[in-house]
N, C-alpha and C positions, 0 to 999 in steps of 0.2 A: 504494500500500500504506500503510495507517494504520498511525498510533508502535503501536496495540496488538500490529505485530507483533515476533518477538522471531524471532532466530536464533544460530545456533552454527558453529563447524567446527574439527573436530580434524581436526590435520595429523599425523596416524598416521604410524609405521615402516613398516607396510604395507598401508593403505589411508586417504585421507582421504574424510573424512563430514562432510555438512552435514546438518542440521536445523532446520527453518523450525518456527515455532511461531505460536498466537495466544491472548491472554491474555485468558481471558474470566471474569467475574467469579473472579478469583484464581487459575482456573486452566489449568491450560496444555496446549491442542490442539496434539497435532501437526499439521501440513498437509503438510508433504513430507521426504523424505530424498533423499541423494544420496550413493553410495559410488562411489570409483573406487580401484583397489587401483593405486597409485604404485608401493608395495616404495621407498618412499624409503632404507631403509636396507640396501638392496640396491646401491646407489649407493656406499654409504662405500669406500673405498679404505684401503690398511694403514697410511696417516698419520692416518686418519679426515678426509677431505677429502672432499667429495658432488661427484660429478663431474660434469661440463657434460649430459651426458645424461640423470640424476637430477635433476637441476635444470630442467632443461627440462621434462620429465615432470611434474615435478610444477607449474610454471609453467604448464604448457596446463590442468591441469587445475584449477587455481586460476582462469584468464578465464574455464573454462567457471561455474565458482561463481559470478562476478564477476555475472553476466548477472542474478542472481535476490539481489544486496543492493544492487541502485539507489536503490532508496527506505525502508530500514530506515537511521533516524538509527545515528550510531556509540556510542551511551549503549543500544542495544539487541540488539547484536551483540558476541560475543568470538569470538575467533580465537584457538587454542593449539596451541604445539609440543610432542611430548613426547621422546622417549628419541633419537631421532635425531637432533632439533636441540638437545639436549644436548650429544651427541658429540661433533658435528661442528665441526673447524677453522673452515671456512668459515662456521659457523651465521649469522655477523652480514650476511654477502654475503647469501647466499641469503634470510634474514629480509627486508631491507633491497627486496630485486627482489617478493619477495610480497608487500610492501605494498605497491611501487606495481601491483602484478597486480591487488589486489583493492581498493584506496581506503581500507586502512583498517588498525589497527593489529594487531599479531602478535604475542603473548605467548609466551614459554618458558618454563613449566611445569618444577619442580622435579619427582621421583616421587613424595616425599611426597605434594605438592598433585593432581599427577594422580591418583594413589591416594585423596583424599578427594574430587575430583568426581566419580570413579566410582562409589567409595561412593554418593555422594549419587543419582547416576540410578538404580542398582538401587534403594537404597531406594526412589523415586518411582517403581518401575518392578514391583516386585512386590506382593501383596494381603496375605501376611500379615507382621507388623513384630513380633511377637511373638518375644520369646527373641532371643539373641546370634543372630550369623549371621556366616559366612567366606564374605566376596566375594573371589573370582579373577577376574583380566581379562591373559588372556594378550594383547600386543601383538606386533609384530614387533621391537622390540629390551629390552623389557623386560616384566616378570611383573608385577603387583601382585595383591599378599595384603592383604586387611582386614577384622576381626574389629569389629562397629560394631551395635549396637542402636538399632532405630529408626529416626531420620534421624542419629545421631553414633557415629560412627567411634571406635573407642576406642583403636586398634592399626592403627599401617600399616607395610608396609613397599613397598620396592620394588626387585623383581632383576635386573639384568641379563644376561637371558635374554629369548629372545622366538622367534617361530615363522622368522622370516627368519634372523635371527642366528645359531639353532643351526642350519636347516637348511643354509644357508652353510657353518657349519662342519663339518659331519659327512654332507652327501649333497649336497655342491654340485654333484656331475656327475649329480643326477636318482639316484643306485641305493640301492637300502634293502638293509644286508647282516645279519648277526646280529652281525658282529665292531662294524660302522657305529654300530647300534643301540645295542648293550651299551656304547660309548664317550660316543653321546649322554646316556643314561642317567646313567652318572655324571658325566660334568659337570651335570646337573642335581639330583643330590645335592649337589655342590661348593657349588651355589652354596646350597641348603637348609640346608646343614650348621651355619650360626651361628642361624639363625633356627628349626629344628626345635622343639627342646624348649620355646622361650618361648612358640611357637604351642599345642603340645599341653597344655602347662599352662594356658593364660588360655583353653581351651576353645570350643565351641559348638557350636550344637541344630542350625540347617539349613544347608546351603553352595548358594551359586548361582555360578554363571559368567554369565559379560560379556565376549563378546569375535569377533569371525569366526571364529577358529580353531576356538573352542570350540561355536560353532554349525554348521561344518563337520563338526565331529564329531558333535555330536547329529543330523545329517540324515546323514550313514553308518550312526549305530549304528541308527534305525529305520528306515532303508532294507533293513538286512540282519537287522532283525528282532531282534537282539539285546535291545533294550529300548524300550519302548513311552509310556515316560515319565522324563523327563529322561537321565544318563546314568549309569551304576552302574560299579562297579570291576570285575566280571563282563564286562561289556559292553565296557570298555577292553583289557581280557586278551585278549578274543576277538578284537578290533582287531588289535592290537599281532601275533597272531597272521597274519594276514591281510596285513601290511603289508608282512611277511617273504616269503609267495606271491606277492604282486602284485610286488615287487621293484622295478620302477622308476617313475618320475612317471608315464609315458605312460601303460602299463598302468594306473594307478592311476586318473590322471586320465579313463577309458575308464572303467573298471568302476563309478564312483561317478558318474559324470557334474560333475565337477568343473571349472569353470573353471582353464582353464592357468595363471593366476598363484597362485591356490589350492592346486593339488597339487604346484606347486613348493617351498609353504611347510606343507605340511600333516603330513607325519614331524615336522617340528622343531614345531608344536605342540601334537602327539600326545604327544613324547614328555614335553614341558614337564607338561601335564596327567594324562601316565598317573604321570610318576614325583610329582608335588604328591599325589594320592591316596594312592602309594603310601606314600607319606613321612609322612603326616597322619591314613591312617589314613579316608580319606573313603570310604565304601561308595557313596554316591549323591549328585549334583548336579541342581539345577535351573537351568535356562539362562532370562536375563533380557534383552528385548530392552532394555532400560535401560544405559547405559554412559557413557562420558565428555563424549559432547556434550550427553546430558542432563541431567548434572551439571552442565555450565555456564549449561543452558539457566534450570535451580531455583536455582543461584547467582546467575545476572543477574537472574534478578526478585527475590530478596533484597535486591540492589542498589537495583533499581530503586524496591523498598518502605521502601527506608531500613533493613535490616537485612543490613548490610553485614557479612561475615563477617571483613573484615578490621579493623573496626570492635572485634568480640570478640578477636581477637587480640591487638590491642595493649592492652587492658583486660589480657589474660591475661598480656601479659607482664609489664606495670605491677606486678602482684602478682606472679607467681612472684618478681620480683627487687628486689621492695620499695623500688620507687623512692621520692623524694621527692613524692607527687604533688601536695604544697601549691604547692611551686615550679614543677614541670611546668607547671599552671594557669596561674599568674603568668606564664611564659615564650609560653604557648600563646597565654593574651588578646591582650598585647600583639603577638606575630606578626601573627595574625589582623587585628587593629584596624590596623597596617603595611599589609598588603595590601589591605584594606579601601579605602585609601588612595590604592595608587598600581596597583590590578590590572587599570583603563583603560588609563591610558598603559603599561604595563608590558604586558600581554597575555596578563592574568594571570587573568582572568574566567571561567574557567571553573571546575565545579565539583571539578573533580580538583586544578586544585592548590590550593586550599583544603582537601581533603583531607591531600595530602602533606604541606604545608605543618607542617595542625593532630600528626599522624600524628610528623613528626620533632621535632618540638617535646616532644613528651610524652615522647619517648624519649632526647632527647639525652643524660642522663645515666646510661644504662644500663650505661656501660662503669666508673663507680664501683664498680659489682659484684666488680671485679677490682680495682684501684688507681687513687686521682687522680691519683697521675702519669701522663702522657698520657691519661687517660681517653678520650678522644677517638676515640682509636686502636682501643681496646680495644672501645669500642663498636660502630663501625662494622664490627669482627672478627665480635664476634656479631650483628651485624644479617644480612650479606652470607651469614653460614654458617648460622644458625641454620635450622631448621624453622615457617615462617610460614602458616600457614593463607591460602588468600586470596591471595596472592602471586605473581606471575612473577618470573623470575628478574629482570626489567628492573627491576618494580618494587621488587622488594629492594633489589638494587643503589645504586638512586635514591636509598633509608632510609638505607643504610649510608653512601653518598657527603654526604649532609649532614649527617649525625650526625658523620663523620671533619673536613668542616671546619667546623663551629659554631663554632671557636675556633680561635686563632694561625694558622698559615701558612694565606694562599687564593691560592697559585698562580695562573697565568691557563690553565691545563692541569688543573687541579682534576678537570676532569671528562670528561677525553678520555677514559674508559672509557664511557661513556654512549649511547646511541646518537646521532647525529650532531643528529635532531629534538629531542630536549628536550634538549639543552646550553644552550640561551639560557633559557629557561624556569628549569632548575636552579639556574645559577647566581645567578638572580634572587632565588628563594625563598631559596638558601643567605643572600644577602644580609640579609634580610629577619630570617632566624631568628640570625643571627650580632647584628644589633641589639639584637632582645628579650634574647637572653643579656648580653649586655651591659648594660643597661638595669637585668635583675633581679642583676648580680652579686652586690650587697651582701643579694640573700637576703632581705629584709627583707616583712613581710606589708602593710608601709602602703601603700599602693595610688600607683602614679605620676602625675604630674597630664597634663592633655591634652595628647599630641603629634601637633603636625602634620608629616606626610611628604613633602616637594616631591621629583617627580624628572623628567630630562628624559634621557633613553635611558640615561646610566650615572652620571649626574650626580645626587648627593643629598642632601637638603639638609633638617634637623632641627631643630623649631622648639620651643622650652619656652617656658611662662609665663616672664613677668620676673621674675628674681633667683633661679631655681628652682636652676640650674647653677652659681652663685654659691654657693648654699646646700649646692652639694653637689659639691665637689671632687672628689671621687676620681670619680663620674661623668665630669664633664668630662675628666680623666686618663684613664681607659679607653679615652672616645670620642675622645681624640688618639691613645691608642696603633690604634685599630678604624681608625680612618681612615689611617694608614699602612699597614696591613693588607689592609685593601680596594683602596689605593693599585693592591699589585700583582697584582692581577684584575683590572684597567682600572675600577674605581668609583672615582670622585672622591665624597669624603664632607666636610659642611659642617652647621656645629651653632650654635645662637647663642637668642639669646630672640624671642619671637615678636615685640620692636617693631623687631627689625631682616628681619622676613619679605618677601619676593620676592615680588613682585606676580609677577613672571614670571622662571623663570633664564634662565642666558644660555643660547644653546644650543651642545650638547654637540657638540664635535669627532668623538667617538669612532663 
């Protein structure tokens, strides 16, 4: 299989999807899908804990994926978790066993972010783009609502509710009652009830669905003749009617011809859909076979074109919060021009952490926003919590983790939150950006003269023109206090002029 191919898989609350793609003059064939409904979040337990037989489940069906990304590089494939591996306690176990099922990395998706790569497939997924539009994409443990013209999303949210979740909760023994019903119902007002009016006020012209649920439903309602094109409020009443007759899953599952994992979750995303109309006011939707993994699929070749969504993000954050960005620069260069350096022997050469790298660098000083005392702190607060376009939860985390130690304490547990893979890597780069900060303390616009970067596994050693550090005290003072610092993260740090430079260091214990 040639790099031109491109692939996806969401690991759904209740069913995961792959999609194979191939990218031909800019744009994107599909070639295959592949759905197996898991019900991962059928699995959760009352501590939110995925039990060994949800985990299994959804393991078998990951090596059967595994079989068709042998030959798609890892720069053209994503993998994402959404509302279930949110939840869940154990998310880092089970994450951690799916990657080695499948050979390759596994994102955890915020709702926001799910919600805007949905967006993005329906957009890419329907013909007209004209006028506002309310995308829904009922999951199994959460709703996403997005109000977005065009290809941009302008309004997300995301609820926790979903078709497994409520069904779970209000007919988990299979029976549909009127009292069952009217209980489902208003929990799904409950959770409407903060986002109602902001929805009805910021408006829109057409609404489409994204989701199995909602496609279960559109093949009931023109099966039973109700409606002959998309699905209407009319159409859902008469359901909803229907669903009270049919009374239990079997039945249900019998008269509709429904897949048994299907009509076990199909009340609870009846009701998710009939009461969003009610509540919204929606007469009619159009169903879009476009949805999350297509949204990843139009995001990785963004990527891949050098129009990296996360790339606008941090532009966007850089101005909402008025950073310095003369300095940012300053701090960025020299980063960069460090790694440049030492990203052979470090194993540092690929092209993501040059990203990350550039990415925390530009932002370290975001938590000035709030106060320079500890700034640090505060930054790494909004980085880890904020809303990031772009983003996995991992990758956030990784933002916030070296933005919080760019400065004083670097622990040698710094980064035990991370996942177990990029901790050596992290702490590398942290290294690298704690330098440049250092370097540009004094703020200054005159440009630094050439430094060279020796390192040998944790060993590292800084080289200035002659008399340069001489010339500038308080440099040299910092980089005694930085090298005490680094001390306790296991880096040995060493600074001098370049006529005293190391043909070779000695090698490193560590």
């Amino acid at each position: 299989m040639s790099s031109d191919f491109v692939a996806a898989i969401d690991l759904g609350s209740n069913s995961f999807h792959m999609v194979v793609a191939r990218i031909s003059d800019g744009h994107v064939q599909i070639l295959d899908r592949l759905r197996e409904m898991v019900q991962l979040a059928a699995g959760l337990d009352d501590h939110n804990r995925l039990s060994a037989q949800a985990q299994q489940r959804a393991l078998d069906c990951l090596a059967r994926f595994a079989q068709r990304l042998r030959h798609i590089p890892a720069a053209r494939l994503r993998i994402v978790g959404t509302n279930t591996l949110r939840q869940a306690r154990n998310s880092a176990e089970f994450v951690a066993r799916a990657e080695q099922a499948l050979g390759h990395r596994v994102e955890v998706v915020s709702g926001q972010e799910e919600a805007r790569l949905i967006y993005l497939g329906v957009a890419h997924s329907v013909g007209d783009l004209a006028g506002q539009r309310l995308v829904i994409d009922i999951g199994g443990g959460s709703t996403e609502l997005i109000i977005g013209e065009a290809f941009d999303p302008l309004h997300l949210a995301s609820l926790r509710m979903g078709c497994v979740s409520l069904s779970r909760a209000c007919f988990g023994d299979g029976r549909v009652t009127a009292n069952r019903l009217r209980e489902a119902e208003l929990l799904v007002q409950l959770h409407l009830e903060p986002i109602r009016e902001e929805y009805l006020a910021r408006g829109w012209e057409m609404v489409t669905g994204a989701s199995g649920s909602i496609k279960a439903i559109q093949e009931v309602i023109v099966r039973e003749g109700w409606s002959r094109e998309g699905i209407t409020l009319d159409a859902l009443r008469r359901l909803r009617g229907a669903l009270l007759e049919t009374s239990d899953m079997a039945a249900l599952s019998s008269r509709w011809q429904l897949e048994p994992p299907r009509a076990r979750v199909f009340a609870g995303g009846f009701v998710v859909l009939h009461g969003l109309c009610e509540a919204l006011g929606i007469e009619r939707l159009e169903v879009s076979e476009g949805a999350l993994r297509e949204g990843l699929i139009y995001d990785l070749l963004g990527r891949i074109r050098h129009e990296d969504v996360r790339d606008r993000t941090i532009a966007d954050v850089i101005r909402r919060f008025a950073l310095d960005q003369a300095q940012a620069e300053r701090v960025c260069a020299t980063a960069l021009d460090l790694l440049r350096q030492v990203r052979a022997k470090w194993g540092l050469a690929g092209k993501e952490a040059k990203c990350v790298l550039e990415r925390a660098a530009r932002l370290h000083e975001i938590g000035l926003l709030l106060s320079h005392d500890q700034y640090h702190k505060h930054g790494a607060y909004v980085l880890e919590h904020a809303d990031l376009p772009g983003y996995s939860r991992d990758d956030q985390l990784l933002l916030a983790v070296l933005v919080r130690r760019h400065r004083r304490s670097f622990p040698a547990d710094a980064f035990a939150a991370l996942p177990k893979a990029t901790v050596g890597a992290a702490r590398r780069l942290c290294a690298l950006l704690r330098l440049a900060v250092v370097l540009h303390r004094g703020r200054s616009s005159e440009p630094l003269p050439p430094i060279a970067l020796q390192v040998d596994r944790q060993r590292l050693h800084l080289l200035f023109p002659s008399g340069w550090l001489a010339a500038h005290p308080l440099t040299r003072a910092d980089l005694q206090i930085e090298a005490a610092l680094l001390a306790k993260a296991g880096f040995a740090l060493r600074f001098g002029d370049a006529r005293q430079r190391d043909r070779r260091l000695p090698p490193s214990t560590s």
